[in-house]
NULUMLUM-649037 format. One record per atom (N, C-alpha, C): y, z, x. Coordinates in steps of 0.2 Angstrom, whole numbers, padded with zeros to 4 digits, always signed. Layout:
BEGIN
YZX ...
END
This chain:
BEGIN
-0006+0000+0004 +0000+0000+0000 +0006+0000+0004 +0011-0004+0001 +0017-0006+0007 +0024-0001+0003 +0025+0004+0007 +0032+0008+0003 +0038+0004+0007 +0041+0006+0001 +0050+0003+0000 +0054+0008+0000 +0059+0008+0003 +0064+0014+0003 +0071+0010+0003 +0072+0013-0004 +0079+0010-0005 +0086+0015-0005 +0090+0013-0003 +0098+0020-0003 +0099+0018-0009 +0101+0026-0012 +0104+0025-0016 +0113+0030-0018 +0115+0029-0010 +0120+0031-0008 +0127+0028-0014 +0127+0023-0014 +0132+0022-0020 +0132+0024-0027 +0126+0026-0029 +0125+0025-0035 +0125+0034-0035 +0123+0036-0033 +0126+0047-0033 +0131+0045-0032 +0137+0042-0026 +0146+0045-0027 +0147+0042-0034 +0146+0037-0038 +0145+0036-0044 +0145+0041-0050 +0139+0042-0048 +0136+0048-0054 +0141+0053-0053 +0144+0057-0047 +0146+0062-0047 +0154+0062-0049 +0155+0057-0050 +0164+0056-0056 +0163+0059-0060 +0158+0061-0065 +0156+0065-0070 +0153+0070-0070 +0153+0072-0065 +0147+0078-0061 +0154+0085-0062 +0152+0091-0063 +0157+0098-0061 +0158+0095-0053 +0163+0100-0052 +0163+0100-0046 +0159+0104-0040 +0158+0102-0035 +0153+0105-0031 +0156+0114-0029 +0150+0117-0029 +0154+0125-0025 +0156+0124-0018 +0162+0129-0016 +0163+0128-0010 +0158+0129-0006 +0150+0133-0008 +0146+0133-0004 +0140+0128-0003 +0141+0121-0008 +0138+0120-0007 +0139+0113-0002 +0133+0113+0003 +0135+0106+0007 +0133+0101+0006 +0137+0094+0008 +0137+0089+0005 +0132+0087+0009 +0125+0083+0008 +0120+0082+0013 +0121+0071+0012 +0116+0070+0017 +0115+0064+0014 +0113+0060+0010 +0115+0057+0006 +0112+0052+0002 +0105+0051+0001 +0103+0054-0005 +0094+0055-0006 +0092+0048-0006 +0087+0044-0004 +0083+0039-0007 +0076+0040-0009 +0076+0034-0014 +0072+0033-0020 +0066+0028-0015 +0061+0034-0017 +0056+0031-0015 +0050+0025-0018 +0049+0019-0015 +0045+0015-0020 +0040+0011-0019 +0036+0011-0024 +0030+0009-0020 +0028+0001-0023 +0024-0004-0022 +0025-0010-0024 +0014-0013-0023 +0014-0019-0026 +0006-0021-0026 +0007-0025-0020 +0003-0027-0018 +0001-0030-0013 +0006-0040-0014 +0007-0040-0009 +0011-0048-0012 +0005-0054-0013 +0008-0057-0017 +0005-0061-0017 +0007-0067-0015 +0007-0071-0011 +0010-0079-0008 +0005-0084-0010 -0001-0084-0012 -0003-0091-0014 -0006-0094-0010 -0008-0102-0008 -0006-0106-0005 -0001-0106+0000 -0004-0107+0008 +0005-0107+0014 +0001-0111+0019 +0004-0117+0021 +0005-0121+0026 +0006-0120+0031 +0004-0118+0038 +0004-0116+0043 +0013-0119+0045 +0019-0115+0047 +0024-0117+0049 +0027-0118+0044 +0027-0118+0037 +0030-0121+0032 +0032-0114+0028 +0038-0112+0026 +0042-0107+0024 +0039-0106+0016 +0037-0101+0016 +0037-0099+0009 +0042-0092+0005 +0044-0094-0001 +0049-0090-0005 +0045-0087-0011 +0045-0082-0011 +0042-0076-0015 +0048-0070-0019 +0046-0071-0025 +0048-0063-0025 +0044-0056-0030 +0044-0051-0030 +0041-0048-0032 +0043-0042-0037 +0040-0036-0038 +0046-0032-0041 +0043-0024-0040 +0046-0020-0040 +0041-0012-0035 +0045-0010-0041 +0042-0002-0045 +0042+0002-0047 +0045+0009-0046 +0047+0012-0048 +0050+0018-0044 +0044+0024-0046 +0041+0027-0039 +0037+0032-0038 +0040+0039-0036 +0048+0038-0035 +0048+0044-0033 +0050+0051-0039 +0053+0056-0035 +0054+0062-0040 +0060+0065-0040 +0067+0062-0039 +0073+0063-0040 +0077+0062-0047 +0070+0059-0050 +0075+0062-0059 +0079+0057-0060 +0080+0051-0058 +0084+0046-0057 +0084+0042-0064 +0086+0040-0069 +0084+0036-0071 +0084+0029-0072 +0088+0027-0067 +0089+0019-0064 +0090+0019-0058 +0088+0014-0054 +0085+0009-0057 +0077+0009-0056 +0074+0010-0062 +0067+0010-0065 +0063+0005-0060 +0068-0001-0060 +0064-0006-0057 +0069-0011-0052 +0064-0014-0045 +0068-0015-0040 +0066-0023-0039 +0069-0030-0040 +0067-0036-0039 +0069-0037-0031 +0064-0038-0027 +0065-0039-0021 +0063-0045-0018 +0066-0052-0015 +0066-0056-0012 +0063-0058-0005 +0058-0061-0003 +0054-0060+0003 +0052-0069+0006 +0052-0069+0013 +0049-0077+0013 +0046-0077+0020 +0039-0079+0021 +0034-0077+0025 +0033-0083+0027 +0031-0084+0032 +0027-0090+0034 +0021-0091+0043 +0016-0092+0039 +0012-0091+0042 +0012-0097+0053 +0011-0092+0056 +0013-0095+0062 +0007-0094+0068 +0009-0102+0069 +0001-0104+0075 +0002-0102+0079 -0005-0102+0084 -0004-0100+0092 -0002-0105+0096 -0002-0112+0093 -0003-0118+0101 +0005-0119+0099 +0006-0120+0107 +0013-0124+0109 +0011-0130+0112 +0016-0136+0108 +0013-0142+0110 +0025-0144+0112 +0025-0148+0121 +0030-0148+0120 +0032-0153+0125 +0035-0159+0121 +0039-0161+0117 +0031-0164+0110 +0035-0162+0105 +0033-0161+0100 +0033-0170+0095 +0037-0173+0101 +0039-0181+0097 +0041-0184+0103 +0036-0184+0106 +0036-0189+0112 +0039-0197+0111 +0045-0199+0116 +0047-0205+0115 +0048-0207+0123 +0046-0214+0121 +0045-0220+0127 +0052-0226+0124 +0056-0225+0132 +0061-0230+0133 +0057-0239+0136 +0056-0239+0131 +0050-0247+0133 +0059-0252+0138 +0064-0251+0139 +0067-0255+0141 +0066-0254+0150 +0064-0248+0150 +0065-0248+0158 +0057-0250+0162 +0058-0252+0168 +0054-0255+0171 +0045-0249+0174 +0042-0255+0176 +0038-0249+0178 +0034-0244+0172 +0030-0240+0175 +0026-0236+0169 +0029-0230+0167 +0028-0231+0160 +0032-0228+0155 +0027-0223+0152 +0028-0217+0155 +0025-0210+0154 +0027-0205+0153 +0026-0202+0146 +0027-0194+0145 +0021-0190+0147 +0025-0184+0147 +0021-0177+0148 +0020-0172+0144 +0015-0170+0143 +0018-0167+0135 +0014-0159+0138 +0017-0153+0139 +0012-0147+0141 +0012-0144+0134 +0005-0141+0134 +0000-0139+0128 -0003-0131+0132 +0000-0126+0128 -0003-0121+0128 -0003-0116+0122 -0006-0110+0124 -0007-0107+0118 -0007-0097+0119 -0005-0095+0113 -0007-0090+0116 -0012-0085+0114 -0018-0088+0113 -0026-0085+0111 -0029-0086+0119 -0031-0081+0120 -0035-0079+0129 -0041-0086+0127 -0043-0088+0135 -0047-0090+0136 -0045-0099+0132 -0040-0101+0132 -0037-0108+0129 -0041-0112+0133 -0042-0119+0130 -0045-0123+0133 -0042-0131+0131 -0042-0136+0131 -0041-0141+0130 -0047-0146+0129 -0049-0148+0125 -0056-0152+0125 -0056-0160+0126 -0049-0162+0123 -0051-0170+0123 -0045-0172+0122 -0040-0178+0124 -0037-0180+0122 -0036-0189+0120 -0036-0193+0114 -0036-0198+0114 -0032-0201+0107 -0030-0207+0109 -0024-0210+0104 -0029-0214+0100 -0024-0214+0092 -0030-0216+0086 -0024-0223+0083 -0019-0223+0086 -0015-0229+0083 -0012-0229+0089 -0008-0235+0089 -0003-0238+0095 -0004-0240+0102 +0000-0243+0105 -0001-0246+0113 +0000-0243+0116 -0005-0236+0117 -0005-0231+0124 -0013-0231+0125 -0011-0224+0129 -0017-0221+0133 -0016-0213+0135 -0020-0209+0134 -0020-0203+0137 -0024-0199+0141 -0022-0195+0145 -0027-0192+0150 -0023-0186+0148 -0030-0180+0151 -0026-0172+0154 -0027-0170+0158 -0023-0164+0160 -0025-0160+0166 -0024-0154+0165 -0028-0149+0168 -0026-0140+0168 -0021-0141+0174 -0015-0137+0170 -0009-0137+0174 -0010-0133+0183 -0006-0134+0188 -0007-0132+0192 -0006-0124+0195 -0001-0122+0188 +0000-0117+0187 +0002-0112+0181 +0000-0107+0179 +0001-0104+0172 -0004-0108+0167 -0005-0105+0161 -0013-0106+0157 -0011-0114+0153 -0006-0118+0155 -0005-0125+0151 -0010-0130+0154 -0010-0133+0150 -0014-0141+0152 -0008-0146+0150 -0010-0150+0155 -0004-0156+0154 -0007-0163+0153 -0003-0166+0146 -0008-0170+0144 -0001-0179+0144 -0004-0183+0147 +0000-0189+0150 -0002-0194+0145 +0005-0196+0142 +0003-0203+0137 +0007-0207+0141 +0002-0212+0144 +0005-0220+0144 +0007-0225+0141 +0012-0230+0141 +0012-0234+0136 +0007-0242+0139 +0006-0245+0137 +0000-0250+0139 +0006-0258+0138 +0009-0260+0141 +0014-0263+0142 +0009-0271+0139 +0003-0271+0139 +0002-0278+0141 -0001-0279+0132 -0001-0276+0130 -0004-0274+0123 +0003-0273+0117 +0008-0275+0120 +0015-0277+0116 +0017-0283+0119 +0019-0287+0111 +0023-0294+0113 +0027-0293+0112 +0032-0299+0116 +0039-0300+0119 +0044-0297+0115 +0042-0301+0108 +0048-0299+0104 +0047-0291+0100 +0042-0289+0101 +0043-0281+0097 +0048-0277+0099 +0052-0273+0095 +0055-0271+0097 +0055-0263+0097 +0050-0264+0094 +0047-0254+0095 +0043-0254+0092 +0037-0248+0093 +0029-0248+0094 +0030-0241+0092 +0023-0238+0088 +0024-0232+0086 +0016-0230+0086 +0015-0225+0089 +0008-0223+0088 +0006-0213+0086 -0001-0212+0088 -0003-0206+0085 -0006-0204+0090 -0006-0197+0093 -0011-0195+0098 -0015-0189+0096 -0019-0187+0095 -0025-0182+0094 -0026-0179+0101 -0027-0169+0101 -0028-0165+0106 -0029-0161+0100 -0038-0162+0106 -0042-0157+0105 -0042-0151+0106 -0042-0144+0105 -0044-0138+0109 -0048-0134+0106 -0049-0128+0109 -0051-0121+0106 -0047-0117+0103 -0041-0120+0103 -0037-0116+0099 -0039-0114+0092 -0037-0107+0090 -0043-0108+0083 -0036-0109+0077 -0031-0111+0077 -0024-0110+0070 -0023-0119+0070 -0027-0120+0075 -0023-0130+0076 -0029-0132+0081 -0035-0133+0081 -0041-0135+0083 -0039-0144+0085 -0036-0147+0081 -0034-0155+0083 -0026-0156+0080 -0024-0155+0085 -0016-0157+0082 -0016-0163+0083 -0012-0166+0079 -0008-0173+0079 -0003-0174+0079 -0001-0178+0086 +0007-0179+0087 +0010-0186+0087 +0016-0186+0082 +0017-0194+0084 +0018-0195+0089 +0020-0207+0090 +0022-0207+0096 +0027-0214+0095 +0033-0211+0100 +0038-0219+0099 +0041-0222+0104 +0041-0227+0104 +0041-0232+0110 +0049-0237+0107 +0054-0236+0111 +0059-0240+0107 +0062-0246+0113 +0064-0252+0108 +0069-0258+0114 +0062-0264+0116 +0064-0268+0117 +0060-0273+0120 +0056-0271+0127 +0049-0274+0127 +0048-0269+0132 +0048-0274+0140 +0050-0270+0145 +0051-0273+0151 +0045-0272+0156 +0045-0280+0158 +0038-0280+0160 +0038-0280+0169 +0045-0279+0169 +0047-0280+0178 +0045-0275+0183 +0040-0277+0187 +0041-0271+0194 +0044-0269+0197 +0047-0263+0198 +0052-0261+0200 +0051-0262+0207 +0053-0262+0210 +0057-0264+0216 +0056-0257+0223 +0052-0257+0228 +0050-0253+0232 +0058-0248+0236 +0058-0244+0235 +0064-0239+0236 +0067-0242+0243 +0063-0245+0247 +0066-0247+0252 +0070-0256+0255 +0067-0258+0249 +0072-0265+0244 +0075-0262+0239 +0076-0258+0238 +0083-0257+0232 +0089-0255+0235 +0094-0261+0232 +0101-0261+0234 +0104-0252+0234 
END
């Protein structure tokens, strides 16, 4: 059972405009509060990251004689939250610049013993590979663009990457994936030829 404690400091200096007045012995203490007790919430159906809005209503259990407020409407909003960090979360590919076009996306988690199982694209012109970071509990997982798998004139490419783990709250995440601009097919040029 989850207890509520409401002040009900406002509502005694209220009451007491109509009250005798106090004895000089008696001393002014702090503001009593109404104790209250409430049913277990209900939330329903929740989406893992997705905000939910509830509200409920608790009853008054305690024993200060009060006659209001009887009943308290109280507003609450919960959402349930995973353990994987997947980051960047919208991987994008500047298909205009030369050379291989690669993001890095570090994947961790905070359940002991994380592991990484698989990583592989289910739409679009890439590729992935992973690796156990070199340091701290991440895995680093690499999406290439496949340059040779997009015609000339497209002008941007969109695909899906799938990552497997042990994680138990997101066991296969799915992430999209965007490629923007015509893609450039040029070799870049060895550092010690560039102007």
């Amino acid at each position: 059972m989850i207890l509520v404690y409401f002040s009900f400091g406002a509502y005694q200096q209220g009451r007491r405009k109509n009250a005798p007045p106090a004895s000089s012995s008696t001393t002014d203490t702090a503001a009593p509060r109404l104790k209250l007790t409430q049913p277990k919430f209900d939330v329903g159906p929740m989406v893992q990251d997705e905000p939910v809005k509830r509200s409920t209503t608790v009853s008054n259990a305690g024993s200060l004689g009060l006659n209001r407020p009887k009943e308290v409407a109280i507003a609450y909003e919960c959402k349930v939250g995973g353990t994987l960090e997947v980051n960047p979360t919208n991987p994008f590919f500047n298909l205009k610049v030369s050379g291989t076009k690669a993001v890095t996306i570090d994947v961790r988690s905070s359940q002991p013993n994380f592991e990484v199982m698989s990583v592989y694209v289910v739409e679009g012109p890439f590729a992935a590979s992973f690796e156990h970071a070199a340091e701290g509990p991440s895995f680093l997982v690499k999406v290439t663009v496949l340059d040779d798998h997009i015609d000339d004139e497209t002008p941007g490419v969109t695909g899906k990457l799938i990552i497997v783990s042990n994680d138990r709250t997101e066991p296969q995440k799915e992430l999209p994936l965007f490629g923007l601009g015509a893609v450039n097919r040029a070799t870049p040029l060895a550092p010690e030829l560039a102007p």
